[in-house]
Residue, then its C-alpha position, 0 to 999 in steps of 0.5 A: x500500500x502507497x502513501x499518498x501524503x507524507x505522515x505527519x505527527x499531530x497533537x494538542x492540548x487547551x492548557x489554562x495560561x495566558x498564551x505568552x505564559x505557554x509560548x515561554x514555557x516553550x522557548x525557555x529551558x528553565x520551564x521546559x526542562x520542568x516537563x520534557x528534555x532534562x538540559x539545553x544550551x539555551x533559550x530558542x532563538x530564530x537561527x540559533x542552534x540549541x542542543x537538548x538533552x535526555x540525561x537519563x537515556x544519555x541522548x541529546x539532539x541538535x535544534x535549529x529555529x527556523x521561524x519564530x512568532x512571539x505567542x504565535x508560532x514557532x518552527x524548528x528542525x531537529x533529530x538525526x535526520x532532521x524533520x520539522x516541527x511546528x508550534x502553534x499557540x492560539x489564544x482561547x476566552x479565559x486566558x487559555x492557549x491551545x497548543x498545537x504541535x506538528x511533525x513531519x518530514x520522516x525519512x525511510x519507507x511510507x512504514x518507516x515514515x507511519x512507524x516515526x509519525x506515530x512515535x512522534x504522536x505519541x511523545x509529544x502528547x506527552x509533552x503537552x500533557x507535563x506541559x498543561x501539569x506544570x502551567x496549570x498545577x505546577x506538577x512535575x509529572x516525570x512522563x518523558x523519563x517514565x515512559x521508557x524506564x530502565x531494564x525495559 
């Protein structure tokens, strides 16, 4: 079976913050290393390279900012190889964001693409899941670093 469309990872979350809140927790690795990735090398910048790291799997992966619109927008490439990701955050009544997260650009054969596409799905899901746990509740939830615990 032939894909007609290259597979793309989708998925949101309304999280209870002031849009500019939620862009932050994004761009500043003090927020986001409450819920996703363990350190980084800095804040995303339009054009600057970050890295991030996943010290409790011993990984990290280069980050590229290929577009930024405060409160608006964010595309970036990252991972070996390289695929897009875009965020884009909406402003909704009572001071809420909805958070919409897409990734694309898989390589390898139409499964190997569905197989990426779907990992991806299902991690960023988790991202915002600590994401709207830490913005609303101030919860750290470890899923990133539970999702994949040792000896398993």
């Amino acid at each position: 079976m032939e894909l007609k469309e290259a597979p793309t990872a989708e998925t949101a979350m309304l999280i209870r913050r002031p849009v500019a809140d939620v862009f932050e927790a994004i761009v500043d690795p003090a927020i986001t290393t409450k819920f996703w990735f363990t350190h980084s090398s800095g804040r995303l910048d339009s054009g600057k390279p970050v890295q991030w790291e996943w010290r409790m799997y011993g990984v990290s992966t280069d980050v590229e900012v290929s577009e930024i619109v405060p409160n608006e927008k964010i595309v970036m490439r990252w991972s070996d190889p390289p695929t897009t990701v875009a965020w884009t955050f909406t402003a909704m009544p009572d001071n809420a964001t909805f958070l919409e997260v897409r990734n694309f650009g898989f390589a390898g054969t139409g499964d190997e693409q569905a197989k990426h596409a779907v990992e991806s799905t299902g991690g960023f899901t988790l991202v915002l899941a600590g994401a709207k746990a830490w913005l609303e509740q101030g919860l750290t939830l470890g899923l990133i670093g539970d999702r994949h615990p040792k000896g398993l």
